[in-house]
N, C-alpha and C positions, 0 to 999 in steps of 0.2 A: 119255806118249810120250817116250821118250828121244832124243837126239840121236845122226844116223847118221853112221858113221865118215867119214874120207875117205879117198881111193883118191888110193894115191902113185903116184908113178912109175916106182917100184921094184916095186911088185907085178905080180904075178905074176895070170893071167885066173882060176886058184884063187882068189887072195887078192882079187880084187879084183870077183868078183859078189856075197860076199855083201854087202859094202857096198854097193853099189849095189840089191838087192835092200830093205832098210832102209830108203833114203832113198825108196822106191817107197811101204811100206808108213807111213812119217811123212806123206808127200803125201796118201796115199789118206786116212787118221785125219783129217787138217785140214781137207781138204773135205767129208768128214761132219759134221764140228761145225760147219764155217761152214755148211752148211744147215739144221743144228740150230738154229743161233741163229737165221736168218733165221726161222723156223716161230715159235721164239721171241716173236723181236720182233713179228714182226702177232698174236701173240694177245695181248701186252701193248696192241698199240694198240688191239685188242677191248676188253680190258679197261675199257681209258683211258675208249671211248667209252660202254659199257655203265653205267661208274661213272659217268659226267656225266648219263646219260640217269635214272639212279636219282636222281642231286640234283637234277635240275627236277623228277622227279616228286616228291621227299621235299619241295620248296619249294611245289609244289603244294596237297599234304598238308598242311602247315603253315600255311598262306595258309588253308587250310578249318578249321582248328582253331584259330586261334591266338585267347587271349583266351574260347575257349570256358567258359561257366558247370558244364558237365560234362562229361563224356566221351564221350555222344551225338555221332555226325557229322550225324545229321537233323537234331537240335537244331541245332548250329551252322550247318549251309548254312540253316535257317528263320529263324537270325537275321539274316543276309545280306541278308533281305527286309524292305524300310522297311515304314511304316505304309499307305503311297499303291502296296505292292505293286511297287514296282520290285526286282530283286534287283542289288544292289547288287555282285556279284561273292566279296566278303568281307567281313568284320564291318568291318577296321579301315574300309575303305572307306567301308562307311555309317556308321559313328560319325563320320567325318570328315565326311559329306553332313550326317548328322543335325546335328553340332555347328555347321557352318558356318548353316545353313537357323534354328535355332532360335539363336544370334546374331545375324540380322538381325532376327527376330521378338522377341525383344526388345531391341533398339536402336527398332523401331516402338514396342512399346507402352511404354517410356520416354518417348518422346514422346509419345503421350496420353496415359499419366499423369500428366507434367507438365500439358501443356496441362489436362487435368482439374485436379488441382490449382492452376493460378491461375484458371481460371474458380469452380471448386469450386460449382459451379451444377448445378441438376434442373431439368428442365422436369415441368409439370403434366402434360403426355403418359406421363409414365413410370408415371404410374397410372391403373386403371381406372373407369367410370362417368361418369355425366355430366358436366356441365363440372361444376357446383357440386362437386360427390365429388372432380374432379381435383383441382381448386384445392383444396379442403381437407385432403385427403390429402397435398399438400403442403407446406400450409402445417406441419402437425403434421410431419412428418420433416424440413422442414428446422430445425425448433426443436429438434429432438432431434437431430439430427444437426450443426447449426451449419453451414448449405450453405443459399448464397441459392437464390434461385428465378426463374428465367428463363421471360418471357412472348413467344413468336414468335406467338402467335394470339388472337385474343377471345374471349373464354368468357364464356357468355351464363349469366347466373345467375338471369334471371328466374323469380319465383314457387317460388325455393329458399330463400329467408330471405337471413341476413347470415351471413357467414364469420366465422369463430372466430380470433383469436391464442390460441391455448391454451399460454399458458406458466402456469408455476406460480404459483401462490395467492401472494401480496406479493414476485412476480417480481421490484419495482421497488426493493427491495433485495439479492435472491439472487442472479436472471440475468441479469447484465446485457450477454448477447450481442445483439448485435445481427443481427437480423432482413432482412436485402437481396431489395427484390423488383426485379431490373431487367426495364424493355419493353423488346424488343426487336423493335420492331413491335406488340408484343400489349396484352393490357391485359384487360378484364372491361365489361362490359355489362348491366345492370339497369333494365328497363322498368315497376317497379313500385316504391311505396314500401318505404321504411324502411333499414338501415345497408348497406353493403357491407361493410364491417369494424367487428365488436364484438370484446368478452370476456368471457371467464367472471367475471371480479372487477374493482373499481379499480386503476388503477396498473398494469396493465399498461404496457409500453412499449419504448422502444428499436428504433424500426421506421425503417430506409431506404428510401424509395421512388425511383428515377428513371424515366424515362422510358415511365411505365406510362399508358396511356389508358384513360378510364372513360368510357362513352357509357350516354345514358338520353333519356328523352323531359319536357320539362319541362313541370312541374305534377304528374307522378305525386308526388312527395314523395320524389326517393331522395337519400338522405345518404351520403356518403363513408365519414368518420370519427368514430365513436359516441366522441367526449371526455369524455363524462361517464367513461367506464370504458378509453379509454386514454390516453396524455402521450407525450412524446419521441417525436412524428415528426417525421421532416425529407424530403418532399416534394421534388424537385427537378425541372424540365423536365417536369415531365407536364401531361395536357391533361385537362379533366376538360370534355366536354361535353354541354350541358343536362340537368345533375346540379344538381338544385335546392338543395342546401347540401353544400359540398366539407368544412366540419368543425363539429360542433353539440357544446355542452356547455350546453345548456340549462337543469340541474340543478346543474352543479360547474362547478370552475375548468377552464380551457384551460391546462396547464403545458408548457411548452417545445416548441411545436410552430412548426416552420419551414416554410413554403410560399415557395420560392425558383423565381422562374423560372417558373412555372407560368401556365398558361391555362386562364382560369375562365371560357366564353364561355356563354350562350344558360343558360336555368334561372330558375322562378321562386322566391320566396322569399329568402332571404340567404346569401348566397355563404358568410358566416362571421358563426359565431354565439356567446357564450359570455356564461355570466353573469358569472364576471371571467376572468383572463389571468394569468400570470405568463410571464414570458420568453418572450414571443411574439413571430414576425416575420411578417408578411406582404406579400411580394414580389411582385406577382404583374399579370399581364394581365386582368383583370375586364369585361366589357365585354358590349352585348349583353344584357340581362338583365334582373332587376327591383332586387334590390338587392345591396348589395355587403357591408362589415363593423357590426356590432352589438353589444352588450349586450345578452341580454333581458329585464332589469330594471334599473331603476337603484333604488340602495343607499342607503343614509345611512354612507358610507365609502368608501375607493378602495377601484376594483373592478378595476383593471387596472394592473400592477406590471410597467414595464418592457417595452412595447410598443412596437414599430415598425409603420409601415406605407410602403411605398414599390413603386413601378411605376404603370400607367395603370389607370385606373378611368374608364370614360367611355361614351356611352350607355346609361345606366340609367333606366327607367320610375322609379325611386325615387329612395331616400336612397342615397349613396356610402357614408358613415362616418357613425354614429350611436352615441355611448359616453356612458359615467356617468364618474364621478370617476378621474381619473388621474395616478398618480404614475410620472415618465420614461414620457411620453408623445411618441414622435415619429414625424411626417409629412411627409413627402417625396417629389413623382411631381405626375402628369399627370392634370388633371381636366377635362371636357370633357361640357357635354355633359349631363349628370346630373338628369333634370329636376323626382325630388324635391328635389335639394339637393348639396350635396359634402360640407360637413362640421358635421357636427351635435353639439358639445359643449353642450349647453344643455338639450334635450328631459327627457334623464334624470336630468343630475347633482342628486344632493341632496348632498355635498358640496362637496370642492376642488377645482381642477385646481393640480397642484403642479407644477413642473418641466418644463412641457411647451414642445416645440419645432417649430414651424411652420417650415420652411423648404427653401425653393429650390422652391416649390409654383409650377405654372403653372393660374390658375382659367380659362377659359375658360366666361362664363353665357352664358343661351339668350337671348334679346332678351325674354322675359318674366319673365325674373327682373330684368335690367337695368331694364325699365321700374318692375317690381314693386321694387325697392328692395330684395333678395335678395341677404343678405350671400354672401361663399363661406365665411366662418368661423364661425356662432352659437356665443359663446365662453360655456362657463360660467362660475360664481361662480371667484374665482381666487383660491389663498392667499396670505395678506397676513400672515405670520409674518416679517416681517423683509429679503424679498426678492421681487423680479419674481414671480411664478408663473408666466408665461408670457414666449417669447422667439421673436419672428417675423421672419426673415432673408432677404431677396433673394424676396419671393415678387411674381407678377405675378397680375395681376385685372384684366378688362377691365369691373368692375362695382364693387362695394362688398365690400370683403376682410373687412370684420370690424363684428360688432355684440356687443356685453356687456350684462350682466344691468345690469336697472338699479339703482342705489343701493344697490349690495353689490358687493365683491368687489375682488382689487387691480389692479397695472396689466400690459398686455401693452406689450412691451419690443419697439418696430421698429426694424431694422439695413436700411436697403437698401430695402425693399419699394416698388412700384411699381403705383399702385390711381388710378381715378378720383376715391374717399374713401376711407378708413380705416374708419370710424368710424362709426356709426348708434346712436341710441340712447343710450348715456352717450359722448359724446368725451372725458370727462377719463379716462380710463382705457385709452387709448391713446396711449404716447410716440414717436416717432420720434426717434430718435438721431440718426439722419445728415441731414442737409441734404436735403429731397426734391427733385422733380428742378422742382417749379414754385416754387420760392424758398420759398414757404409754401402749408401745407396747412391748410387753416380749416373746421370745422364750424359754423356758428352764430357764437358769441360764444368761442369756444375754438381759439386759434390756435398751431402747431406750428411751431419754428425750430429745426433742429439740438436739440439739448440742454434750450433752452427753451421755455417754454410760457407763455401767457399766456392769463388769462379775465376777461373783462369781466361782472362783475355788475348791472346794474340795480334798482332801485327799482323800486316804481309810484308816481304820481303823487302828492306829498308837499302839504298845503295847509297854508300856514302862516299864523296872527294876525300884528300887526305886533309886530315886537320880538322874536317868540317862538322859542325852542328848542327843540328834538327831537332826541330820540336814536332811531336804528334800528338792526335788527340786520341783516347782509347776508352770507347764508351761502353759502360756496364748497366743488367739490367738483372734486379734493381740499380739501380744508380749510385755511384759511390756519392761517401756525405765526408764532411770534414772530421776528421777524428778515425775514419775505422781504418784500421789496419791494411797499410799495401806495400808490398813487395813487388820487386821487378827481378829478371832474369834475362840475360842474351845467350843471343847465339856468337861464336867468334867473340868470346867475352874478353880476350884477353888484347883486342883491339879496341872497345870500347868500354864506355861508362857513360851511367845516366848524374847527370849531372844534378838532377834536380825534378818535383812534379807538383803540381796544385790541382786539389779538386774545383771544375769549374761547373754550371751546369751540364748538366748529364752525361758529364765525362772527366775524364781526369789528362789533365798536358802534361807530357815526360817530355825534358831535353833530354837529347843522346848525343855524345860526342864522339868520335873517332879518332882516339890517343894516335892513330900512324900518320908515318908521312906518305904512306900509299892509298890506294882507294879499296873499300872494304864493305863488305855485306853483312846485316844482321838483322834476327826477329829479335822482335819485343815480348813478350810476356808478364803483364801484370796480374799479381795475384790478389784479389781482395777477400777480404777477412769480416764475416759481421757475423754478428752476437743478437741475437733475438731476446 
């Protein structure tokens, strides 16, 4: 469209319509096109809107496909749908539910698997059949698997035999894992004779027990722990009631088995039994019953190496403690009560007692033992290799604490101890060190002061001619030795005088003479004097 002239003023109405005719037909052109445009521009904003409306539906599209495993759209919208059937809208969606839901699920069982792992425990529930089958079917997996074994209930095993440690043939140098049974409330129950726990071999071992309860009826005969064929238990806090022997080695040694803490109430028979010991401890609450620890033979050698015994032992129809020969032998606890006896070193020994230590013991006897003269220690033979064999410290006796073999054996060493007497039966073979609490302590002719001892020998009735001399021999026990201190004393003294004495073996010879010219009677009396 070109540009219309103008109209001068000089033109003429010739010259001056066609331009104006021009500018008529540039007006009319320009408002065609400006309606053009306008028609334009709203299809452009069609456009605009039509394209927006295709890019939510193309983000739609996509949103359904995205992440797709193929090119399927079923497939994909099916994937959309979780497990529990919700559709989830889009995949990424539920990958995002999935992933959050299956990280708190495990963040849970992280925490029981810990907690599993430090319990690291099965219960006898986790297997089938009767109680006996539970218990032993777990016992056997947790040997193989190295996983204690937790007791929440009593399983009654009557009339199913004894339970098995089955570990391997000379386990007791291969495996030496150790075996954890803890109660926790529970325990096992056996109404008839014979073991609750054997083995297939010797030497088995390596067994913890705590807080496990065993219940039975006493006098059926049931036994805990068959020690002839296992070693290394340590027993802690458990209750073992009217179980007529909590550990038997009737055949072999008892080797390192600890009973700490434990209650051994009601049950006939012997609490603990073994023909010898090695590193033994028993701890324990015994009471209520018939008898408590034993030997079942005594030896011609030590039969028990390294034994303790300590905790209360008290109302027993029986003997408390009854042993054969022992080297580091010690006793320690509460005796009360016990109306065979409390402690019997004597019955069995055919040897020594080496090393053994009596102390901080409370005897409390029955008024028939009191009456009856009823030591609380029948000591055996005691080794006399160069040192005390025995050493008795702070113990109390409301009777007679100790009696020895007689005219064998060497001396028991008292620190402290506090008794009505000491001593029955040989007093020279009882020293008290310390100063007793009644200034002196005297059996007979044999008198105790701190450190020293003194024993008065007599004579019998000596009949002398006039003038005459006599030699006798006057034997002391201990023995007098050259050097200690000895005094003599007569009777009718003023008729006689000793002339003279030499220590010889195990006695000492006094001459006596008789200053008259008439015939005369007199005792002897030598006093010996020793210093420890």
């Amino acid at each position: 469209m070109a540009d219309a002239p103008k109209i001068l003023g000089t033109d003429s109405l010739r010259q001056a319509y066609p331009k104006l005719n021009s500018a008529i037909n540039n007006s009319n052109e320009a408002l065609n096109k400006s309606a053009t445009a306008e028609t334009n521009s709203t299809a452009a904003v069609n456009t605009a809107n039509q394209a927006n409306e295709k890019s939510d539906d193309t983000q739609t599209q996509l949103n359904a496909v995205v992440n797709r495993a193929t090119d399927s759209d079923a497939m994909s919208a099916q994937a959309a749908v979780d497990a529990k059937g919700i559709n989830k809208g889009n995949l990424k969606q539920r990958i995002d539910d999935d992933y959050n839901e299956l990280s708190a699920s495990l963040a849970q069982n992280t925490t029981e698997i810990t907690k599993i792992k430090e319990d690291n425990a099965i219960s006898p529930e986790k297997f089938t059949g009767t109680d006996f089958q539970k218990v032993q079917a777990a016992l056997d997996y947790a040997i193989a698997n190295d996983v204690s074994i937790k007791f929440a209930k009593i399983y009654n095993i009557t009339g199913a035999g004894a339970l098995s440690i089955n570990k391997a043939n000379g386990s007791w140098d291969l495996d030496r894992r150790v075996l954890f049974l803890q109660g926790v409330g529970g325990g096992i129950r056996k109404d008839d004779g014979g073991f609750i726990f054997t083995a297939p071999y010797q030497n088995v071992g390596d067994i913890n027990v705590n807080g496990l309860k065993y219940y039975s009826v006493a006098g059926v005969g049931t036994k805990v722990w068959d020690c002839d064929k296992i070693i290394r238990v340590t027993s802690m806090n458990c209750k073992y009631l009217n179980v007529d022997t909590v550990a038997s080695a009737a055949n072999q040694y008892c080797q390192t088995m600890k009973f700490i803490k434990d209650h051994v109430t009601g049950g006939n028979d012997w609490a603990f039994e073994f023909k010898e010991s090695w590193d033994t401890e028993i701890d324990c609450l015994i009471e209520a019953r018939q008898n408590g620890i034993r030997n079942t033979v005594g030896l011609a050698k030590v039969q028990n190496n390294n034994l303790k015994i300590t905790g209360v032992i008290e109302g027993l129809s029986g003997i408390a403690v009854q042993l054969g020969s022992c080297y580091g032998l010690e006793i320690s606890g509460y005796f009360e009560k016990n109306h065979g006896g409390h402690i019997d070193l004597q019955s069995l020994d055919q040897h020594f007692q080496y090393g053994v230590l009596i102390m901080k013991n409370t005897f409390s006897m029955t008024p028939d033992q009191i009456t009856n003269n009823v030591p609380a220690v029948k000591m055996g033979k005691i080794f006399t290799g160069g040192t005390n064999g025995v050493t008795s410290i702070s113990n109390i006796c409301n009777g007679i604490l100790y009696n020895t073999y007689a005219n064998e054996g060497g001396w028991i060493t008292g620190i402290a101890d506090r008794a009505i007497t000491n001593i029955t039966g040989r007093p020279g073979h009882y020293l008290q060190l310390t100063q007793p609490k009644t200034a002196t302590a005297s059996a007979g002719d044999y008198i105790t002061w701190g450190p020293m001892s003194k024993q008065n020998i007599k004579s019998a009735t000596l009949s002398f001619a006039a003038n005459e001399t006599k030699t006798i021999d006057l034997v002391a026990d201990p023995p007098a030795l050259a050097g200690d201190p000895i005094s003599f004393s007569l009777t009718n003294s003023a008729n006689f005088r000793v002339e003279g004495h030499e220590v010889i073996t195990n006695a000492v010879r006094v001459h006596i003479t008789n200053k008259t010219a008439t015939a005369a009677n007199t005792v002897v009396t030598m006093s010996l004097l020793k210093l420890f």
